[in-house]
C-alpha positions as YAML, in Angstrom:
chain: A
units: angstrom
residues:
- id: 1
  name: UNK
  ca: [48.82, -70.76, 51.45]
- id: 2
  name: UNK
  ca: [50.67, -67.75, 52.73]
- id: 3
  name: UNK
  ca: [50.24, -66.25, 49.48]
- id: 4
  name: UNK
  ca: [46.84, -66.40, 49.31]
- id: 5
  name: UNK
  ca: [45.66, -65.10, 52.34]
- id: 6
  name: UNK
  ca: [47.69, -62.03, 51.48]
- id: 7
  name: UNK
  ca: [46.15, -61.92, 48.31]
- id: 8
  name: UNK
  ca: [42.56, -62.41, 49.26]
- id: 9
  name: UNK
  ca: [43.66, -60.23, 52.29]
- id: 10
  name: UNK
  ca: [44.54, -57.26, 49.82]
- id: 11
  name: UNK
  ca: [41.53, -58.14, 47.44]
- id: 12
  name: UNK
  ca: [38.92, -57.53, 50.96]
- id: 13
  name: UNK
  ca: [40.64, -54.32, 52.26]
- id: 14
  name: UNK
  ca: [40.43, -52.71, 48.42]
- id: 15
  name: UNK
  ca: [37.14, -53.58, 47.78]
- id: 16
  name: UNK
  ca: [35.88, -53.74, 51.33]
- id: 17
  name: UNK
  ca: [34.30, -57.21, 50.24]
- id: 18
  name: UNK
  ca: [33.65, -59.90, 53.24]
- id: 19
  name: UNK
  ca: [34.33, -63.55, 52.63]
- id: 20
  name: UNK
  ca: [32.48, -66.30, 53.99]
- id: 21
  name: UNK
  ca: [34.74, -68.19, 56.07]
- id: 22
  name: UNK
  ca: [34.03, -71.73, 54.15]
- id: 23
  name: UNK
  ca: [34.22, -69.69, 51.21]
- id: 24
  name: UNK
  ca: [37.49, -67.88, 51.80]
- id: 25
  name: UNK
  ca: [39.02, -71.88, 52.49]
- id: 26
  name: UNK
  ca: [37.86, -72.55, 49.13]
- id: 27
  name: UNK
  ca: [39.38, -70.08, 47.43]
- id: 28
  name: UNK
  ca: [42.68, -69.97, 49.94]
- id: 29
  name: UNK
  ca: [43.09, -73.71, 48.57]
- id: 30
  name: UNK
  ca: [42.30, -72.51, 45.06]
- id: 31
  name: UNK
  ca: [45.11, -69.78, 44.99]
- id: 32
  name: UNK
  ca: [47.52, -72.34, 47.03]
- id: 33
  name: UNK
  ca: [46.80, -74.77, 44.33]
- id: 34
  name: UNK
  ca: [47.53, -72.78, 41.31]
- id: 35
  name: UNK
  ca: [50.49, -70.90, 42.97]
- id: 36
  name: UNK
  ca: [52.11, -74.40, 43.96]
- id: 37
  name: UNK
  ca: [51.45, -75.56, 40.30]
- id: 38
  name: UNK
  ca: [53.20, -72.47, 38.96]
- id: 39
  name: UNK
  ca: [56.01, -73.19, 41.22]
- id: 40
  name: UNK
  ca: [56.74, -76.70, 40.19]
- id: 41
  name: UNK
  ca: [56.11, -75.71, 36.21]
- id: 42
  name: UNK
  ca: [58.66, -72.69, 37.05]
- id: 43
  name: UNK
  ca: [61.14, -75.37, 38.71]
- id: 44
  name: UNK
  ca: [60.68, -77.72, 35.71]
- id: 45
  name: UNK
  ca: [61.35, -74.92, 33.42]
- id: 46
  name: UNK
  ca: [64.63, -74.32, 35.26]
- id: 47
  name: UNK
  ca: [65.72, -78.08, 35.26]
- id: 48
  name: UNK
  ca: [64.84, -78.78, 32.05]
- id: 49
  name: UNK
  ca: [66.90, -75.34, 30.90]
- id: 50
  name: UNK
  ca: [70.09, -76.42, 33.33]
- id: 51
  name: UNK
  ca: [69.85, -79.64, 31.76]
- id: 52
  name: UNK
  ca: [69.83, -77.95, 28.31]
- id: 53
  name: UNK
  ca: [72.43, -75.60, 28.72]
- id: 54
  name: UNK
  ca: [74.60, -78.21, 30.18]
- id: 55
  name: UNK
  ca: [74.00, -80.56, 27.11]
- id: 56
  name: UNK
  ca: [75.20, -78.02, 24.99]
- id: 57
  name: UNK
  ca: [78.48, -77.04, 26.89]
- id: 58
  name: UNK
  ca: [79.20, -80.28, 26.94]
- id: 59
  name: UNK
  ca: [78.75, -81.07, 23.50]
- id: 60
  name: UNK
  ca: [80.91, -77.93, 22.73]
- id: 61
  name: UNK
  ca: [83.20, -78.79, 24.81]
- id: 62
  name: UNK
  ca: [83.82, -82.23, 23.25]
- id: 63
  name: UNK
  ca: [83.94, -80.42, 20.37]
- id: 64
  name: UNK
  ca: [87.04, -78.53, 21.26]
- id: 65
  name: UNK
  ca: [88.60, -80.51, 24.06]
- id: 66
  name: UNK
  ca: [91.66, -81.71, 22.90]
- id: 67
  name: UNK
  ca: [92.89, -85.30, 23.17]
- id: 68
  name: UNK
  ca: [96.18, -84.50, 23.78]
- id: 69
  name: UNK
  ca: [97.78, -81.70, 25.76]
- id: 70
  name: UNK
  ca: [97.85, -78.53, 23.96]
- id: 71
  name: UNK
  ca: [100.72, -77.89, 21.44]
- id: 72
  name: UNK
  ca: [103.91, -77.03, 23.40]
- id: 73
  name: UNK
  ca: [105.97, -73.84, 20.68]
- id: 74
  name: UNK
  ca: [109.46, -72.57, 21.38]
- id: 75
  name: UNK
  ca: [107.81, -69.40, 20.97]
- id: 76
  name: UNK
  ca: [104.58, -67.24, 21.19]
- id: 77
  name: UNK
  ca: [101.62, -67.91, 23.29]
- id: 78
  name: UNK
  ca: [103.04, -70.97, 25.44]
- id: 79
  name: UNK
  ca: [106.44, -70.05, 25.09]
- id: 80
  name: UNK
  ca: [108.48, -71.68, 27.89]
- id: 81
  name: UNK
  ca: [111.01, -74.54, 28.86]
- id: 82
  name: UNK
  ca: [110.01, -77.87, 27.09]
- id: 83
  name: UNK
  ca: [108.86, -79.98, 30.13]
- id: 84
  name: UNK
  ca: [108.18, -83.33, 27.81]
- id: 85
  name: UNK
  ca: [106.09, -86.27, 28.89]
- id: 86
  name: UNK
  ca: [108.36, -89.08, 27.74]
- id: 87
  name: UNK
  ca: [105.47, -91.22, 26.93]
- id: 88
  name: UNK
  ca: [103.60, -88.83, 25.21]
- id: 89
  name: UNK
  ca: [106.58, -87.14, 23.46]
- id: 90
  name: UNK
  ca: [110.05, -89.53, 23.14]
- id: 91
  name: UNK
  ca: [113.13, -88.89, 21.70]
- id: 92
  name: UNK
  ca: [112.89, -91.03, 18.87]
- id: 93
  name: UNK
  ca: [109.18, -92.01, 17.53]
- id: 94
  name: UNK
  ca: [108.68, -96.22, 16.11]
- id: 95
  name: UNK
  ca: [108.87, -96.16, 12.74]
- id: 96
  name: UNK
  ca: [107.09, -99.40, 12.48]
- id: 97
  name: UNK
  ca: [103.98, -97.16, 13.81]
- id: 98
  name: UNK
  ca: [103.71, -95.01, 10.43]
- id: 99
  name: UNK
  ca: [102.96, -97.28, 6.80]
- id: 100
  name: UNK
  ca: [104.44, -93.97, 4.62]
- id: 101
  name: UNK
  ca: [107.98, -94.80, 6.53]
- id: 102
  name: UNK
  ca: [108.23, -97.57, 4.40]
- id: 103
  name: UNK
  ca: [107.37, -96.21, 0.39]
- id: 104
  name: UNK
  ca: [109.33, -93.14, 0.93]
- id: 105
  name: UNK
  ca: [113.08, -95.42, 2.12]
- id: 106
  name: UNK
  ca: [111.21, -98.37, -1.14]
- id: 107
  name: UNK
  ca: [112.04, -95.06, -3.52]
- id: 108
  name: UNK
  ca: [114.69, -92.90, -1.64]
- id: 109
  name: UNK
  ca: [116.75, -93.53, -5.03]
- id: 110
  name: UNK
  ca: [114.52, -91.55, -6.82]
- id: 111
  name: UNK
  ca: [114.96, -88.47, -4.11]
- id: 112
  name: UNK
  ca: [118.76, -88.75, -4.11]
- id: 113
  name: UNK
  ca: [118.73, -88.65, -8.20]
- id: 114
  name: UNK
  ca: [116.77, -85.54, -8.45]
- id: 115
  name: UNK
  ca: [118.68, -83.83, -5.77]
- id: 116
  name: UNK
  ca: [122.27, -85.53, -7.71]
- id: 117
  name: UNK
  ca: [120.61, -83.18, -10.82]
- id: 118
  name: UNK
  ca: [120.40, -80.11, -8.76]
- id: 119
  name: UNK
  ca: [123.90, -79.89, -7.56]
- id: 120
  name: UNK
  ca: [125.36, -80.61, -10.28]
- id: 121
  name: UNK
  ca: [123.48, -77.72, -11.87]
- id: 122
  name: UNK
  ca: [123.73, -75.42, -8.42]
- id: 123
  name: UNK
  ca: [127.03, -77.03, -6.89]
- id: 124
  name: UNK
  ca: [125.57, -76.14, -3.22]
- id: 125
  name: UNK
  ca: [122.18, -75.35, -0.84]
- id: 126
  name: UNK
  ca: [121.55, -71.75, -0.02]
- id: 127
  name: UNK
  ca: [123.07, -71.31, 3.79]
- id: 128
  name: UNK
  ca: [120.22, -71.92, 6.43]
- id: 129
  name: UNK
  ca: [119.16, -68.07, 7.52]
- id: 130
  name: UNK
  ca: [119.53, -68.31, 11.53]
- id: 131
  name: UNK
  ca: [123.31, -68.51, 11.87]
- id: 132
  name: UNK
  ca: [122.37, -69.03, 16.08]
- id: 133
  name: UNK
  ca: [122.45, -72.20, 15.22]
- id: 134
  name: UNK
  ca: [125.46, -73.33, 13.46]
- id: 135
  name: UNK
  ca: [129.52, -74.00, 14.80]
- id: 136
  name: UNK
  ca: [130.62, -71.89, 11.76]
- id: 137
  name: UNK
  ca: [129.47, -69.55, 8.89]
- id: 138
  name: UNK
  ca: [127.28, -70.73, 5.93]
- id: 139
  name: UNK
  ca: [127.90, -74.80, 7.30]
- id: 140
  name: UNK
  ca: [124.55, -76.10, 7.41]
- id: 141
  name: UNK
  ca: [122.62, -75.35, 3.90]
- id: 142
  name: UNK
  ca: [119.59, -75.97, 2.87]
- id: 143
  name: UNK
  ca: [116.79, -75.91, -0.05]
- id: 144
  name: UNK
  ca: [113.38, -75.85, 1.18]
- id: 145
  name: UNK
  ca: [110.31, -77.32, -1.31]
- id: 146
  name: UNK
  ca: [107.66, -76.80, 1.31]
- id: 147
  name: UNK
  ca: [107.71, -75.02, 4.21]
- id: 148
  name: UNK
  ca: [105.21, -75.49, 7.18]
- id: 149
  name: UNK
  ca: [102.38, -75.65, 4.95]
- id: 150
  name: UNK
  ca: [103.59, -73.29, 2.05]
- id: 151
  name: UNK
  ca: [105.05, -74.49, -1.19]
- id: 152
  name: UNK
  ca: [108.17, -73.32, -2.82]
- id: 153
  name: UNK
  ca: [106.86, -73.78, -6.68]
- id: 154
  name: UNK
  ca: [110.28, -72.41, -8.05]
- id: 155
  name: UNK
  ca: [111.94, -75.18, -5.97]
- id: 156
  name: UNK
  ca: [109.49, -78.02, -6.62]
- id: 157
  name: UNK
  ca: [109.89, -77.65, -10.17]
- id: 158
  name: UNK
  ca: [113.45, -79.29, -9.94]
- id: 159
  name: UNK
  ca: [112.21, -81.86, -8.00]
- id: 160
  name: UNK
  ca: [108.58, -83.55, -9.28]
- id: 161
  name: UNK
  ca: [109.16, -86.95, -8.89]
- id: 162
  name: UNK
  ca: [110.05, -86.12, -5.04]
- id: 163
  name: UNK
  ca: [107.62, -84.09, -4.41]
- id: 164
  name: UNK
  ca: [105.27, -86.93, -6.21]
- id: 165
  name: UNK
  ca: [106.30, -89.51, -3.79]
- id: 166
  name: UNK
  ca: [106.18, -86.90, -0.53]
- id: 167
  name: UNK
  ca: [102.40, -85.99, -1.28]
- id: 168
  name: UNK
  ca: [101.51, -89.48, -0.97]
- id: 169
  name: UNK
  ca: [102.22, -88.87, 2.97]
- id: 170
  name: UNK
  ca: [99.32, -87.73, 4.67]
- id: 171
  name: UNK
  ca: [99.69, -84.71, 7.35]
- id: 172
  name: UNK
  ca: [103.09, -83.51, 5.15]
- id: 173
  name: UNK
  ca: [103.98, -80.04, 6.65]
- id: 174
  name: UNK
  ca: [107.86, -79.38, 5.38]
- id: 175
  name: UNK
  ca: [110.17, -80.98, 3.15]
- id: 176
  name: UNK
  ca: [114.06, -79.78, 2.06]
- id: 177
  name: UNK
  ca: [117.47, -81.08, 1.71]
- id: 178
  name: UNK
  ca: [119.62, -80.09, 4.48]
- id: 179
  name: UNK
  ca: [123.71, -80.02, 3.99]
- id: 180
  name: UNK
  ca: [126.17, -79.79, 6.84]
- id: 181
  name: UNK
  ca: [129.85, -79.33, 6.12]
- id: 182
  name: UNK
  ca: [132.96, -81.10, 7.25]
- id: 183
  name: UNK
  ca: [134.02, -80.58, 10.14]
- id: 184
  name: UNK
  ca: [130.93, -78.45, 11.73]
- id: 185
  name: UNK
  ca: [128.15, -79.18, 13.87]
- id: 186
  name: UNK
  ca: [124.14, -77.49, 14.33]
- id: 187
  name: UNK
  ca: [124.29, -76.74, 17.86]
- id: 188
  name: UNK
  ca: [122.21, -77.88, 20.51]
- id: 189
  name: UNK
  ca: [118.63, -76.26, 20.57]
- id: 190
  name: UNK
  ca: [114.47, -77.23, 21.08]
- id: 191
  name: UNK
  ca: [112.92, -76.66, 17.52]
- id: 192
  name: UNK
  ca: [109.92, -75.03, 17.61]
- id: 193
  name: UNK
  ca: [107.16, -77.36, 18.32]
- id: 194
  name: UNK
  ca: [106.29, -80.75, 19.67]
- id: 195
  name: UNK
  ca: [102.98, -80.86, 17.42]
- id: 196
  name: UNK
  ca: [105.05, -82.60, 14.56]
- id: 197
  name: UNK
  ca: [106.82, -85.71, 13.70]
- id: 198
  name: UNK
  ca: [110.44, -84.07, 12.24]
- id: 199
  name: UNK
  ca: [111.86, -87.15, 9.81]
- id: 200
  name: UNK
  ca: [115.55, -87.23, 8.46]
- id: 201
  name: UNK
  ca: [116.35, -89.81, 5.29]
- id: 202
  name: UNK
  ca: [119.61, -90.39, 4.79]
- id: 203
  name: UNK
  ca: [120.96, -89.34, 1.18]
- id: 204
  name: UNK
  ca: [124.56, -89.10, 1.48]
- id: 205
  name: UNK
  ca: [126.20, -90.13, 5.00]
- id: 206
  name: UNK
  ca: [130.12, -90.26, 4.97]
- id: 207
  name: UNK
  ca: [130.35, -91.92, 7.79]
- id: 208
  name: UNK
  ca: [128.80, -93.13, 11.29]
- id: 209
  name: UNK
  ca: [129.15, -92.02, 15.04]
- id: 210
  name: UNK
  ca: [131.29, -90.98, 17.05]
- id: 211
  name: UNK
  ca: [132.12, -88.93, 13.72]
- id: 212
  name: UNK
  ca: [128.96, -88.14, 12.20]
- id: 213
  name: UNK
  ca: [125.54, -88.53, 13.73]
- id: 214
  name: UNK
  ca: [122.58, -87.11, 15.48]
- id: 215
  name: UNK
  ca: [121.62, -86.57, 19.34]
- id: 216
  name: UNK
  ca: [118.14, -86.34, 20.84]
- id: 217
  name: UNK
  ca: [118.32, -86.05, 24.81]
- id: 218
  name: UNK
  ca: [120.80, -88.36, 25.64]
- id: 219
  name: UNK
  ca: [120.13, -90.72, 22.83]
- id: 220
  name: UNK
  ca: [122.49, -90.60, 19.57]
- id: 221
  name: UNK
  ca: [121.70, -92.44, 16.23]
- id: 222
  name: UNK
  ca: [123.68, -92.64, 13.02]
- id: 223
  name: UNK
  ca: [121.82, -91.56, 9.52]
- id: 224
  name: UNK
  ca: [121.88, -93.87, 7.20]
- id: 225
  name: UNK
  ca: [121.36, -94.39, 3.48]
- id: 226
  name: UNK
  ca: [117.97, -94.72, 2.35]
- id: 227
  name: UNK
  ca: [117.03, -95.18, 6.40]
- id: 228
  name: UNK
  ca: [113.98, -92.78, 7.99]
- id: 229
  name: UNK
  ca: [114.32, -91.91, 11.92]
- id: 230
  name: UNK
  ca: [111.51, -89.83, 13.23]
- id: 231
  name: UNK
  ca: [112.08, -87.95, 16.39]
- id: 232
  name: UNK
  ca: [110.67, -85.24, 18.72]
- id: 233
  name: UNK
  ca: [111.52, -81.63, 16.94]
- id: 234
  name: UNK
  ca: [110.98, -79.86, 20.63]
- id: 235
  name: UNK
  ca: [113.18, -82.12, 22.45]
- id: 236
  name: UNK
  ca: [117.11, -80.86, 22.84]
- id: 237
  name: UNK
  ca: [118.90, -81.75, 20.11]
- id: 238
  name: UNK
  ca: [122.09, -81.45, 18.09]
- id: 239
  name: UNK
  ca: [124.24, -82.57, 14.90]
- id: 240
  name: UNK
  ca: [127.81, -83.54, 13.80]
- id: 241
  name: UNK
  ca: [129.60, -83.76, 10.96]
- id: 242
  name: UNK
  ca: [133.54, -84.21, 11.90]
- id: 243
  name: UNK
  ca: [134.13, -86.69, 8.68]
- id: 244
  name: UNK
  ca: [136.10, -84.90, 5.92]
- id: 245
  name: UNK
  ca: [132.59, -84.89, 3.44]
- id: 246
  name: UNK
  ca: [129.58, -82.97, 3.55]
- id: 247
  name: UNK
  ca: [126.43, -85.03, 5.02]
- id: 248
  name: UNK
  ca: [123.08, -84.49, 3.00]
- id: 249
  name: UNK
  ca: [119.53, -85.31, 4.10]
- id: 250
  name: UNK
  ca: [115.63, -84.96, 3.49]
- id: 251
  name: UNK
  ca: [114.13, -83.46, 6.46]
- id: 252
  name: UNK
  ca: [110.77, -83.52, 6.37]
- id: 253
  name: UNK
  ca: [107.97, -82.95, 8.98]
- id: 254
  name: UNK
  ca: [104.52, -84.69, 9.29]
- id: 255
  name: UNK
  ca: [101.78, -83.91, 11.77]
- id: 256
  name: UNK
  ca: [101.30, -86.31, 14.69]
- id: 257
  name: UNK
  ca: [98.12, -88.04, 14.31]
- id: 258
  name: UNK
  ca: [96.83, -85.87, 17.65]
- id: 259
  name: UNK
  ca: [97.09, -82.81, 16.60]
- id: 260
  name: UNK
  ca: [95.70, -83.67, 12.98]
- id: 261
  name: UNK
  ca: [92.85, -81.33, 13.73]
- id: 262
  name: UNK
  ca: [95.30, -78.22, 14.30]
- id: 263
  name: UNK
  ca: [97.07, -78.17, 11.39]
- id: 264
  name: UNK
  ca: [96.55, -75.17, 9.88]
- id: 265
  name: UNK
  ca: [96.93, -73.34, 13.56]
- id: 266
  name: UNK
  ca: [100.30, -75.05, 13.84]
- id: 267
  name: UNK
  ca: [101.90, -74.23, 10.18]
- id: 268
  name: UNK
  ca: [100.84, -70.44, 10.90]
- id: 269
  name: UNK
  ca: [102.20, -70.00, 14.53]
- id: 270
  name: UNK
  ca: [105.47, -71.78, 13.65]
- id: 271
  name: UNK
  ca: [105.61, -69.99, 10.55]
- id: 272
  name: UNK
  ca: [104.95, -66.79, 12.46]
- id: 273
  name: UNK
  ca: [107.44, -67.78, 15.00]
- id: 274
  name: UNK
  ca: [110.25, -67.67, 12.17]
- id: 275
  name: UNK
  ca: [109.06, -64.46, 10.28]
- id: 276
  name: UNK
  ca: [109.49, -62.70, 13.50]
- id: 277
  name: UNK
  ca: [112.66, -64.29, 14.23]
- id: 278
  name: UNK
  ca: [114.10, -62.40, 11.05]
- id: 279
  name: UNK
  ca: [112.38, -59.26, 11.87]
- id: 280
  name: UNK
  ca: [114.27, -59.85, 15.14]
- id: 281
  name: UNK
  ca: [117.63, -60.07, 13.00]
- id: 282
  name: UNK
  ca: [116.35, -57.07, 10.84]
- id: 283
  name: UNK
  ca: [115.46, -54.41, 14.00]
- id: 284
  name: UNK
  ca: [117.47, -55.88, 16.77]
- id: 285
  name: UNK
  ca: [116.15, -53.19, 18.71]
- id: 286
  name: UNK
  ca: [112.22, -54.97, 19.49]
- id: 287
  name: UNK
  ca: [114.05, -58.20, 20.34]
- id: 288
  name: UNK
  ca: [114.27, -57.64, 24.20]
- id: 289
  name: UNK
  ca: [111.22, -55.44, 24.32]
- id: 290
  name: UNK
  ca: [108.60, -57.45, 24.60]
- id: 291
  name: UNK
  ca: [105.60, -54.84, 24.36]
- id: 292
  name: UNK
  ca: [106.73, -54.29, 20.85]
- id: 293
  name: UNK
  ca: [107.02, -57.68, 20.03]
- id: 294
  name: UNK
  ca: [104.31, -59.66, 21.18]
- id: 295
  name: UNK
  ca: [102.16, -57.85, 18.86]
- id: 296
  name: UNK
  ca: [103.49, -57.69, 15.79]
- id: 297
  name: UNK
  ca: [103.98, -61.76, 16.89]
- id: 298
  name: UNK
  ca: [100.15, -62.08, 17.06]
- id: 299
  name: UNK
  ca: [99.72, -59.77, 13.72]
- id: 300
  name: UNK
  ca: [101.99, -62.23, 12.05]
- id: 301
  name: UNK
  ca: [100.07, -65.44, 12.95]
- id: 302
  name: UNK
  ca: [97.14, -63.56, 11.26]
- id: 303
  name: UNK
  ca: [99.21, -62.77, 8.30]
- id: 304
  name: UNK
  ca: [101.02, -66.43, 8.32]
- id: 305
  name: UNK
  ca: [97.11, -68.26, 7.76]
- id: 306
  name: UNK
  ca: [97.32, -66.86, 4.26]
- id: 307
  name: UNK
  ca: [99.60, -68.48, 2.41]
- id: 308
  name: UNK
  ca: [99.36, -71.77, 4.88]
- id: 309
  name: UNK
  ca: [95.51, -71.62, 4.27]
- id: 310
  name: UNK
  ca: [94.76, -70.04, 0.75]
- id: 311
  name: UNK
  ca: [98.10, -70.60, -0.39]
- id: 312
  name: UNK
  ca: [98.50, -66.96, -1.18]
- id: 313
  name: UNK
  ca: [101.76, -64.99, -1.28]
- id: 314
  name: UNK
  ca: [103.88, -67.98, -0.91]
- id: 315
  name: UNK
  ca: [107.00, -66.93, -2.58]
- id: 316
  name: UNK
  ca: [107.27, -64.04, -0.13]
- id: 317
  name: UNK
  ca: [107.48, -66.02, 2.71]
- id: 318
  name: UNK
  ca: [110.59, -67.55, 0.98]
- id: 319
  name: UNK
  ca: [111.98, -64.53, -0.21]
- id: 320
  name: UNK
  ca: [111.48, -62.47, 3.36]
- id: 321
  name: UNK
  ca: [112.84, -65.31, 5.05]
- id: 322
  name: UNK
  ca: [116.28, -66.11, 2.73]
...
């Protein structure tokens, strides 16, 4: 009503026009009645686009909200102590919980014969290439046939049948062979992400705790022949070897069912993680000096989606990182 008296009000003085009183009701109630209709449209209009815009953020957000707490990494953008949720991430996973557990220890012969046919072509494993890790030089060794998410052709040709058997397993990240010497031990350490189920088969084990074994936390298992254990890469963990033989496994790594939908992002900041950890070992000097090194770390996450993504430049990756 306000507003149209100050209209009509402005509309009399400009035109020097006089209203008739029942007249200038008429149209008062007029102008009240179309500006209060205005209003309410206006106020629908803003509802119905709050209600809108709402819809949609919350359909985005579903889209990305994650199920499970983000992906904890040893290093790079949520680097940091490993504070675990024991439910969420245990020392030691139920292998009951996974059916591929079961066909790869059904045909673990088949493995151990194709690796038997390497060494006694190769004798050894080429030595692991962080030597942080190990009690003495060159003890733990390795062969690697894919690594997060990138493919070692040269290496896979020696073992088909394996590599057969491991593509069966859905969410397969890494497989290798892993040696450790007499006498030695990998020291303790977090590994470098929480995102993935890390699985050890036992394919020669010459002998069982106290002498040789494996310790997650404050829980230690023995390998065994032909046997699968799954356990929590980012928890603490450690192994020995103190019998007078080397020990040989299959690592291999599978991506926990929550974090199916990051794959890719995992494999490439992992793999980024360990290119920079030999660029570390190349130019010591950016290794405390973190304004250098954060962002060549972010240039080679970018760099690491190629050959986990497209599968390009894979046997760089191997050759950079021997």
């Amino acid at each position: 009503l306000f507003f149209s008296l100050v209209v009509l009000s402005s509309f009399s003085l400009c035109f020097s026009v006089d209203f008739h009183p029942t007249l200038l009701k008429l149209l008062c109630s007029f102008c009240a009645a179309i500006f209060s209709g205005l209003l309410v449209l206006v106020l629908h209009i803003m509802i119905a686009i709050a209600w809108a815009t709402s819809a949609v953020m919350d359909f985005v957000m579903a889209l990305f909200r994650p199920q499970h707490p983000k992906p904890w990494y040893a290093f790079g953008k949520y680097m940091g102590n490993f504070h675990c949720n024991p439910e969420l991430d245990p020392y030691f996973f139920d292998e009951t919980h996974f059916p591929w557990v079961e066909m790869i220890e059904k045909n673990w012969k088949v493995i151990q014969s194709e690796l038997d046919a390497y060494l006694k072509v190769n004798k050894t494993l080429q030595p692991y290439f962080n030597p942080d890790l190990i009690s003495s030089p060159a003890c733990w060794r390795v062969i690697g046939l894919r690594f997060w998410g990138v493919d070692h052709q040269e290496n896979q040709k020696n073992f088909p049948e394996t590599m057969k058997l491991f593509k069966k397993v859905p969410g397969l990240m890494s497989v290798s062979f892993s040696q450790l010497q007499p006498k030695s031990q990998i020291n303790p350490h977090n590994g470098d992400t929480n995102a993935q189920l890390r699985c050890h088969l036992g394919i020669k084990i010459p002998s069982s705790l106290p002498d040789t074994g494996f310790t997650v936390g404050d829980e230690s298992r023995s390998w065994e022949e032909g046997k699968v254990f799954l356990f929590c890469d980012a928890q603490r963990h450690y192994a020995v070897n103190n019998s007078d033989e080397t020990r040989i496994i299959c690592l291999f790594d599978v991506i926990r069912p929550e974090y199916e939908h990051l794959e890719v992002s995992v494999c490439s900041t992992v793999l980024a993680a360990l290119l920079m950890q030999k660029v570390m070992q190349i130019i010591p000097f950016i290794r405390y000096r973190h304004w250098i090194r954060k962002p060549i770390y972010y240039l080679m996450q970018l760099v690491a989606r190629i050959p986990v993504a497209l599968h390009i430049g894979t046997s760089l990756v191997f050759k950079f990182l021997q």
